[in-house]
N, C-alpha and C positions, 0 to 999 in steps of 0.2 A: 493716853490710849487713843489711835486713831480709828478713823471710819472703821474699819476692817478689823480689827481686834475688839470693836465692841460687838460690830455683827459674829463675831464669831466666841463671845462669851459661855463659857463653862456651860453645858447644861444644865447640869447640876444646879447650878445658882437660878439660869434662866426658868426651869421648872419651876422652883420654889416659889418666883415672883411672879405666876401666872394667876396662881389661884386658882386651880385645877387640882391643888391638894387639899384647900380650903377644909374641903366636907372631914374630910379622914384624917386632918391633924393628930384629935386623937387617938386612933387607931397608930401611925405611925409612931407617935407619942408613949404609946404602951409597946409598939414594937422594941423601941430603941430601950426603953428600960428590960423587955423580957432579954436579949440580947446583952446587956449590962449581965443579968442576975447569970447566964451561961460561963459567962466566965472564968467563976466560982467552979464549975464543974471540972476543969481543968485541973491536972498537976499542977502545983507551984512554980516550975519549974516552966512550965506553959503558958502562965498563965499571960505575963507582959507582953508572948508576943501575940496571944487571943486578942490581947488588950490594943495591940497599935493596931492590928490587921482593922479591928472593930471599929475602930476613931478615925479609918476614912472611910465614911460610908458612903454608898455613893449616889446616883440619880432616885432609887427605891422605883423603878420601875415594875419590877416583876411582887413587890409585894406591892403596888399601886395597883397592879391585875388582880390579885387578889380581893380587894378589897372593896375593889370597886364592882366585881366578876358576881362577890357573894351580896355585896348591897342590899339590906333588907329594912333597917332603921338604925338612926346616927348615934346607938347605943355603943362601944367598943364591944365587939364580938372577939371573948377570948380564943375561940378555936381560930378564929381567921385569923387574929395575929400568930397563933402557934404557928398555923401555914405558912402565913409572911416570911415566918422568920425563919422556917425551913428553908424555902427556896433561897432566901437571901443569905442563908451560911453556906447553901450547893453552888450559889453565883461566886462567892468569896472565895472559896477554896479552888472555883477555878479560875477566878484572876490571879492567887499566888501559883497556880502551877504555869496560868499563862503567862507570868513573870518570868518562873525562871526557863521555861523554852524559846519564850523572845529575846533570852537576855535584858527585858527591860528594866530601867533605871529608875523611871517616876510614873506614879500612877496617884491620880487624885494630888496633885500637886508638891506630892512628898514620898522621899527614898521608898521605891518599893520593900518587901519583906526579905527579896532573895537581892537587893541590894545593901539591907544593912546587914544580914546575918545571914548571907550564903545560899547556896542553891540546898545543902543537906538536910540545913530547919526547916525554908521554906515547902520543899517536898513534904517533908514528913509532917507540919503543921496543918497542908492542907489536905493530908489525910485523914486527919485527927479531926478537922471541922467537918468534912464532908459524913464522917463515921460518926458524929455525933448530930449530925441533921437529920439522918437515919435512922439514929436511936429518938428523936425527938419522933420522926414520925412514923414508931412502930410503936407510939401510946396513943396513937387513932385507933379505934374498935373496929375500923372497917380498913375489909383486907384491899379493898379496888383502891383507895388511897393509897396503903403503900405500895400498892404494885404499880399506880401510874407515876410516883416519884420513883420507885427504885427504877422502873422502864428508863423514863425523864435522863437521870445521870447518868445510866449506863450508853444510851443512847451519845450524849454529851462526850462520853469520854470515846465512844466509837467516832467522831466525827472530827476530835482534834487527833484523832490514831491516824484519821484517814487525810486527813490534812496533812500532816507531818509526814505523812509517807509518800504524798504530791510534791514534796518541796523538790525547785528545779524542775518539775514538768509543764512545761510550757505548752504542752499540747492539754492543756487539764481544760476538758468542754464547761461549757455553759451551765448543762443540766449537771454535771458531778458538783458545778460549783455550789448550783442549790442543793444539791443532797446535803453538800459537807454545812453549810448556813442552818440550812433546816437541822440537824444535829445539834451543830454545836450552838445554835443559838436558840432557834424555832420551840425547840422541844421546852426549856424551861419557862418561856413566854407560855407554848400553851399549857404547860401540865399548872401553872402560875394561877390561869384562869378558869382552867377545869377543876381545881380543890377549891378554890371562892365560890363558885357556883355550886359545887359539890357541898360543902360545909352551911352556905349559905342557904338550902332547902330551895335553890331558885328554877327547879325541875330539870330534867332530863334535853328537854330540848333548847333550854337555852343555857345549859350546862355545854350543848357542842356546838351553838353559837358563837359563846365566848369562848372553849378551845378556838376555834377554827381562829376567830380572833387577833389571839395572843400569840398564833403560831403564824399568819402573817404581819402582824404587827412587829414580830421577834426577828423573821427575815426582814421587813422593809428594814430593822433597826441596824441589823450586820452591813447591808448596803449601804447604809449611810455611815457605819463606821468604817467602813473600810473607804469612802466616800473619803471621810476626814484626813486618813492617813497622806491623802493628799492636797488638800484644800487647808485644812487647820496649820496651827503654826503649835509648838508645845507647851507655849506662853500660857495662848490662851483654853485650849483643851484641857491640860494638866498632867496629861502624860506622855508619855516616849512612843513619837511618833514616828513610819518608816521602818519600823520592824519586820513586819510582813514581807516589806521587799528584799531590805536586807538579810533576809531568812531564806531567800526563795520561795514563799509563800507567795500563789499566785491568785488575787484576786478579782473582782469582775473588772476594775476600772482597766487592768493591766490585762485580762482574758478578751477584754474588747477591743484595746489597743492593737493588738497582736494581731487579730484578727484582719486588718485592715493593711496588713503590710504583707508585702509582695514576701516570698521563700528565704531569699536574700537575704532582703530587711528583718526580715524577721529571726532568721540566724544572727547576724548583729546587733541588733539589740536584745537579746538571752545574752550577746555574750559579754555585753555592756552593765546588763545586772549583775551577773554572776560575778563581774571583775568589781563592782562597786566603782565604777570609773562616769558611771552616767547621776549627775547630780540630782537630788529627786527633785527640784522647782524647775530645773529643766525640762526632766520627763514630765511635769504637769503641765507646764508650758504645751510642750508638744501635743499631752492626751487632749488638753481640751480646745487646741487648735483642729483636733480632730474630729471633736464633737463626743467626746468618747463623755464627760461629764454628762451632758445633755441627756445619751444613751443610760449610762446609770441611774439618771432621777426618770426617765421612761419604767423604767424595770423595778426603783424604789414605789414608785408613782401604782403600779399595776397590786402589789403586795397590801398598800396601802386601801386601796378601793378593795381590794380582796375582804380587807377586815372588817372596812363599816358595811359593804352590804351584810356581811355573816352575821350584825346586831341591827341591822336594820329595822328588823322586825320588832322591835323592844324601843326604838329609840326613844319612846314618851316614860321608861321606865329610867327613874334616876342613874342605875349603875351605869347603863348603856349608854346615858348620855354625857357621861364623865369619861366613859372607855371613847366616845367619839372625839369628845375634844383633846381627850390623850393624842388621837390620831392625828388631829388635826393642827395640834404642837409640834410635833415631829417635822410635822410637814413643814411649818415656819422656820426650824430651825436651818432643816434641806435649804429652803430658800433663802436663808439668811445668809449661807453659806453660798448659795451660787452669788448672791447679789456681792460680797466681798470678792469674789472672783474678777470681779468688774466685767 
């Protein structure tokens, strides 16, 4: 492995080995078994492919929010893993629908779901997790919980609608591009941090601290993935990168790019996507002789600070200071990432 493929290591693995998950192993720990026991809940007939979807798990981001959002004492709080593990089946069922819309092949370093048994399972599988994260969290007593997850997904699924209906607009602004992030990304980041602080008794005002939070931490996190799509290589990420473009999916790195080229240019190169004839290490080549990188870790960078001032206030409180050096991971990775760039 050289220079460059270690800086740019799985984060998955790189989280693990920070010790920023230290405090909540066991909470994660009781996640992964409640998540085991769902299984069982399934048809028989369901149940192996609940089972492989379940066996790549992946960063535990959004129940890391959680968890960290309700923070009260290093006891396992069964309600806050129940939460965990709601958002982490609404994430899951929408990485297998975002399989089979990107056509992707590898995700978490092995055959996606809608690559080993089709686009008809995988559809209907992650209809079946998402309907059952919803029955898990309609045995909360409290109606504002489900109404801020069922908000949460629906919102999610408006914002990959509204996505997929951009594909090929090249003229797609700035601002729709945060609408469509905030959607499909933003929203379970914060509704992630708003049920931890909810569940977790840690009051009303620093329940919409850590919303506000989660829901720029969840955008800086879509910019740095879409970030990857061109910086990462799929070695070492672990999944099928370059779909986006291949898709027509236009995102900030390529919404910036554009922006900098004359009427012409800018007809030419759409029509250089569209033919799939412009090599993508080319085109990064090009964006980040343009500076167009730079410009995205500005715009990551801004999201970022959005989040720690909204806990600022708390920072001497343990959760908050686990939700900071969340932040502040992220941020290493971004930069791990530009430094590979050379």
């Amino acid at each position: 492995m050289d220079k460059a493929d270690k800086q740019q290591e799985p984060l998955t693995k790189t989280l693990s080995q920070s010790g920023i998950f230290d405090p909540i192993r066991p909470h994660l720990e009781a996640l992964d078994a409640f998540l085991d026991e769902q299984v069982e809940v399934f048809a028989p007939v369901t149940r192996p492919l609940v089972r492989y979807t379940f066996s790549h798990r992946g960063k535990r981001l959004r129940p890391a929010l959680v968890f960290f959002s309700g923070w009260r004492e290093e006891a396992v709080n069964p309600m806050l893993v129940r939460a965990a593990a709601i958002v982490e089946l609404i994430h899951l069922a929408t990485l297998v629908h975002d399989d089979v819309l990107d056509d992707a092949q590898i995700r978490h370093a092995s055959p996606t779901l809608f690559a080993k048994y089709g686009s008809h399972t995988a559809v209907l599988l992650g209809d079946a997790i998402l309907a059952h994260a919803l029955n898990l969290m309609a045995e909360f007593d409290s109606v504002e919980l489900c109404r801020a997850t069922a908000t949460a997904t629906r919102k999610i699924c408006d914002g990959e609608i509204w996505q997929t209906s951009e594909r090929g607009n090249a003229g797609l602004s700035i601002d729709d591009y945060f609408r469509i992030i905030q959607m499909k990304t933003g929203e379970l980041f914060e509704v992630s941090a708003l049920l931890g602080a909810m569940l977790g008794g840690n009051g009303a005002e620093r329940g919409k601290a850590c919303a506000v939070f989660g829901r720029a931490l969840g955008r800086a996190y879509q910019i740095f993935d879409d970030l990857v799509d061109f910086l990462g290589t799929e070695e070492s990420i672990g999944k099928t990168l370059g779909t986006d473009l291949a898709s027509g999916k236009y995102t900030l790195p390529i919404i910036l790019f554009l922006k900098r080229k004359t009427d012409a240019e800018r007809a030419a190169l759409v029509a250089e996507i569209a033919a799939g004839t412009l090599a993508p290490e080319i085109l990064a080549e090009q964006m980040n002789a343009a500076g167009v990188f730079d410009e995205c870790r500005d715009y990551f960078m801004k999201e970022v600070e959005t989040a720690r001032e909204a806990v600022a206030p708390y920072a001497e409180e343990f959760g908050s200071k686990q939700l900071l050096a969340l932040a502040d991971f992220v941020v290493s990775r971004v930069d791990k990432f530009f430094a590979a760039r050379g």
